[in-house]
C-alpha positions in Angstrom: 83.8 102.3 95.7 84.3 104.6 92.7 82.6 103.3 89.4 85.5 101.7 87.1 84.6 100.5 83.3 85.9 97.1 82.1 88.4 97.2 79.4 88.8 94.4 76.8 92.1 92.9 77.7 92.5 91.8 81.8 95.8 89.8 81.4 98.8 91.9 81.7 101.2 91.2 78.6 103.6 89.0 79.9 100.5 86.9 81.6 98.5 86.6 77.8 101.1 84.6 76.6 100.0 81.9 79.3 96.6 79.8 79.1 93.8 82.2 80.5 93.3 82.0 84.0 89.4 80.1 84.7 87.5 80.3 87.6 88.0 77.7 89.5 84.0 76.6 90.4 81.2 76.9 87.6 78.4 77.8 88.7 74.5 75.9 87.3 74.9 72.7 85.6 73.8 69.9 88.5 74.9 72.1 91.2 72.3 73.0 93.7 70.8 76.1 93.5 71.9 79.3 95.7 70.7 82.3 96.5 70.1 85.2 94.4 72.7 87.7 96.2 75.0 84.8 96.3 74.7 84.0 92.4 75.4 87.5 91.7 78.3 87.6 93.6 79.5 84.5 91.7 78.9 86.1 88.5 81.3 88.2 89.3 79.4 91.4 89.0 79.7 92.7 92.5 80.0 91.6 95.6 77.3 89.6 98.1 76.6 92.3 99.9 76.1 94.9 96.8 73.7 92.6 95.6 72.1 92.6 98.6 71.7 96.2 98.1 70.2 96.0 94.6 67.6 93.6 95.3 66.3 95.5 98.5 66.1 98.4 96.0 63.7 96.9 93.5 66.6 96.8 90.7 67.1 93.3 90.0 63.9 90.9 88.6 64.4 87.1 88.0 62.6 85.6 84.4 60.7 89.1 84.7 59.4 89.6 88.0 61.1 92.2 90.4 62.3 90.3 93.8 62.9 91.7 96.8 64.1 88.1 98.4 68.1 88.2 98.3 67.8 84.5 99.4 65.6 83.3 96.7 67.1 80.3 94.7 68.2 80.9 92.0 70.0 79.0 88.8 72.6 81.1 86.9 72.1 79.1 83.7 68.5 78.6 83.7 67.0 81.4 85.2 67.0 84.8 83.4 68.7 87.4 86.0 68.6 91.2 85.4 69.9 94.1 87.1 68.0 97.6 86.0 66.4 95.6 83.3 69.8 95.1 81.6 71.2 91.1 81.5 73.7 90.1 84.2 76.0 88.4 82.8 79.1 86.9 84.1 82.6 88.6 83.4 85.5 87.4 82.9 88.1 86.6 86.2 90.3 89.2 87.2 93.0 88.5 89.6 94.8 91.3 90.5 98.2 91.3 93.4 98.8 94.9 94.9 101.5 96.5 96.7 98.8 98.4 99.4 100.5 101.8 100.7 100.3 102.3 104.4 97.4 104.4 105.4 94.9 102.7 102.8 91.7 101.8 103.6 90.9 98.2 102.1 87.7 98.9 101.5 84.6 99.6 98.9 83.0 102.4 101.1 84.6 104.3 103.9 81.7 105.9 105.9 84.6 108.4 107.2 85.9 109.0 103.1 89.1 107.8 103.9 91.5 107.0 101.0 90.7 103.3 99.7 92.5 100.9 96.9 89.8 101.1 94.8 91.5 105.0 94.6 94.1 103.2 93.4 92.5 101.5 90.3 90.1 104.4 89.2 91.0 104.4 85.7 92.6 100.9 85.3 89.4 100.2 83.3 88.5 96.9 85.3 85.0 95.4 86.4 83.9 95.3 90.1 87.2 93.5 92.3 86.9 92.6 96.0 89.7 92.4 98.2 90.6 88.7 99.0 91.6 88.7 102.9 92.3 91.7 105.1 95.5 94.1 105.3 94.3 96.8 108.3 94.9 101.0 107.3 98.5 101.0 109.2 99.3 97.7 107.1 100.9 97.8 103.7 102.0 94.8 101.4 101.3 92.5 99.2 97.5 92.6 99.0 95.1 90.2 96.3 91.9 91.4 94.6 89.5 89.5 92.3 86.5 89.2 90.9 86.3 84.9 91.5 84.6 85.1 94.8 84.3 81.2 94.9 88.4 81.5 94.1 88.9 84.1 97.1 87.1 81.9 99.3 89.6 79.1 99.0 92.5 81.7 99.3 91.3 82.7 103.4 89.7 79.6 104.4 91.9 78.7 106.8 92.1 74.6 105.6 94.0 76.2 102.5 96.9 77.0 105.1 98.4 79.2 102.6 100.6 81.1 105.0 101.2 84.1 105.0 104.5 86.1 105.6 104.8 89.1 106.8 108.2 91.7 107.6 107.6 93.8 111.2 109.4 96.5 112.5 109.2 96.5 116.3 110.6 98.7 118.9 112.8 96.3 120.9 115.3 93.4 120.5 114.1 90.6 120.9 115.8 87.3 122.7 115.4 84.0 121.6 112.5 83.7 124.7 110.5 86.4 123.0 111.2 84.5 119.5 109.9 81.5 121.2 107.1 82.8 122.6 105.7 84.4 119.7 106.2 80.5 118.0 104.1 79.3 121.1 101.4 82.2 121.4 99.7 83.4 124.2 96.2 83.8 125.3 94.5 87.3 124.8 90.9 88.5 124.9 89.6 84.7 124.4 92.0 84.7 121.5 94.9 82.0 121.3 97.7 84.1 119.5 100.7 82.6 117.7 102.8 82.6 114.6 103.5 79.7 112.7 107.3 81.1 112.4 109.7 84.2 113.9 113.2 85.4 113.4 114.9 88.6 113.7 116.0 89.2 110.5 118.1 92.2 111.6 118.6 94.8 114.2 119.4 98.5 114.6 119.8 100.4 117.6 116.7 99.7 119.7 114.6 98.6 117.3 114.5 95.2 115.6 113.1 93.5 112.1 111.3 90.5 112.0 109.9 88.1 109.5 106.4 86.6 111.3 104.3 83.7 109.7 101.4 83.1 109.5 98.8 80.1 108.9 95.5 81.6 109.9 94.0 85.0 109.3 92.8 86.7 113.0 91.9 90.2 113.5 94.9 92.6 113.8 96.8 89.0 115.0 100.3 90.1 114.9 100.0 93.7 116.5 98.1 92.1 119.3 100.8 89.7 119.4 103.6 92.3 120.2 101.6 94.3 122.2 101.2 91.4 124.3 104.4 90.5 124.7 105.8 94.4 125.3 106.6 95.7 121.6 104.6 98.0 119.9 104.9 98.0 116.0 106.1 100.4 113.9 106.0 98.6 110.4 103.9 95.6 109.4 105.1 94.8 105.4 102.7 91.4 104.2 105.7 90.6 101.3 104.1 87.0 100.3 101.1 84.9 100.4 102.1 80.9 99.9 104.1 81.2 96.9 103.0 84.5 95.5 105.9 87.0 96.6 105.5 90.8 96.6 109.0 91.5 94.6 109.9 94.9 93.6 106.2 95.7 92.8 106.1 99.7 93.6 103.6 101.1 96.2 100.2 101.7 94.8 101.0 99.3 91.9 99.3 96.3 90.7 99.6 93.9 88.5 97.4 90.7 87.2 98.6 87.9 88.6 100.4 85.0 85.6 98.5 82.0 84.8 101.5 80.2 87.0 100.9 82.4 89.8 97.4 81.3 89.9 97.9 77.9 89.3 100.5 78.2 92.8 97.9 79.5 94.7 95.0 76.7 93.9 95.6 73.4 95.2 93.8 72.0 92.1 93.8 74.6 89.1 90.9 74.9 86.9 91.0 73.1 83.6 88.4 74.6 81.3 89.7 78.3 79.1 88.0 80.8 80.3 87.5 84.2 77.4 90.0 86.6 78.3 87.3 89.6 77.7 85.2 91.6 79.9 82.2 92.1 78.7 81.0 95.5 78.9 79.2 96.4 82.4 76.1 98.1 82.2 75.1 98.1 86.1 76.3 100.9 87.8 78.9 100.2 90.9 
């Protein structure tokens, strides 16, 4: 992922005149402790498994001792954590919704240097952001990006059932028993696959649009879908997740998402303010 440097302001203009979006789990206090890669990750600082990294490198010591033990409890509050003998501190929340061009790469490190979204937000000026679900390369659409990793987990566990919706070229007309198959699902390499809804939302010559929902999050689930069912895709557009729509956003744009967006997309928003400042990173991504 290339190295970005945090800027003062993360709320977009129209989204600061809103109360500041909070994390939605603190971490310390009477919580149990967790482990060191995990609490970093929580900080918001980077991601579990560039944590991972650091401490198997010798850069990050706990109340002044180097560890080398990613699992070793640790207490955000009362412990003092430091990466290259610098504090880590926590950042502020950054919730970001992109419109992800096809033939991105949603990821921090492409071993075959592909093109990734972080391309996309070299010089927005923002701390370390992790993608929050999966949108594959051919995929393009409404894709979400933060920094709250206890937030993101709530977004994909599947007991959220935040559906998801997506728009799908194929390369046939469907009938209504195709419609009604894709509703029921069918049975491929172990998997049970099936959309929560389908329609044909309009046709054109031999090819067809469809809108395909979602309530659960399996690999490559609706290409697999067609494929088993004789279609091949030819567009897969993810234009909303639960409430949050995609809109006229432009490809390779982004956006912070509103205070009322957030709140949509938590079951039980946070309640404490959170500062709207990033304070500035001094750990290398």
């Amino acid at each position: 992922m290339p190295r970005v440097t945090p800027r003062a302001a993360i709320v977009s203009k129209s989204a600061m005149k809103q109360r500041p979006i909070t994390p939605a789990t603190r971490i310390g206090g009477s919580k149990p402790r967790h482990g060191l890669a995990r609490v970093l990750s929580k900080l918001g600082v980077c991601s579990r498994s560039q944590a991972q990294a650091w401490i198997a490198a010798g850069r990050v010591s706990v109340n002044g001792r180097i560890t080398l033990d990613a699992e070793r409890p640790t207490d955000a509050e009362r412990d003092r954590i430091a990466v290259d003998g610098e504090p880590a501190q926590a950042v502020a929340r950054v919730y970001i919704a992109m419109n992800k061009p096809r033939g991105i790469v949603v990821s921090a490190d492409d071993e075959r240097e592909r093109d990734t979204v972080y391309a996309l937000l070299r010089d927005a000026g923002l701390p370390w952001v992790g993608p929050v679900g999966r949108l594959d390369k051919a995929s393009e659409g409404l894709l979400l990006l933060s920094n709250d990793t206890v937030w993101a987990a709530g977004i994909t566990d599947p007991s959220s059932s935040l559906e998801k919706t997506y728009h799908v070229q194929i390369n046939g007309l469907p009938d209504a028993a195709a419609l009604h198959a894709m509703h029921t699902g069918i049975d491929a390499d172990g998997e049970h696959l099936a959309a929560l809804r389908a329609q044909v939302l309009r046709v054109g010559g031999r090819n067809a649009w469809l809108e395909v929902v979602l309530d659960e999050g399996r690999n490559r689930q609706i290409r697999r879908l067609m494929a088993a069912l004789g279609y091949d895709v030819l567009r897969l557009v993810r234009v909303a997740i639960g409430p949050l729509v995609l809109g006229d956003l432009g490809k390779g744009q982004w956006r912070h998402l509103t205070r009322d967006e957030f709140d949509a997309l938590c079951k039980t928003p946070p309640a404490a303010p959170q500062p709207s400042t990033v304070p500035r990173s001094r750990h290398p991504r």
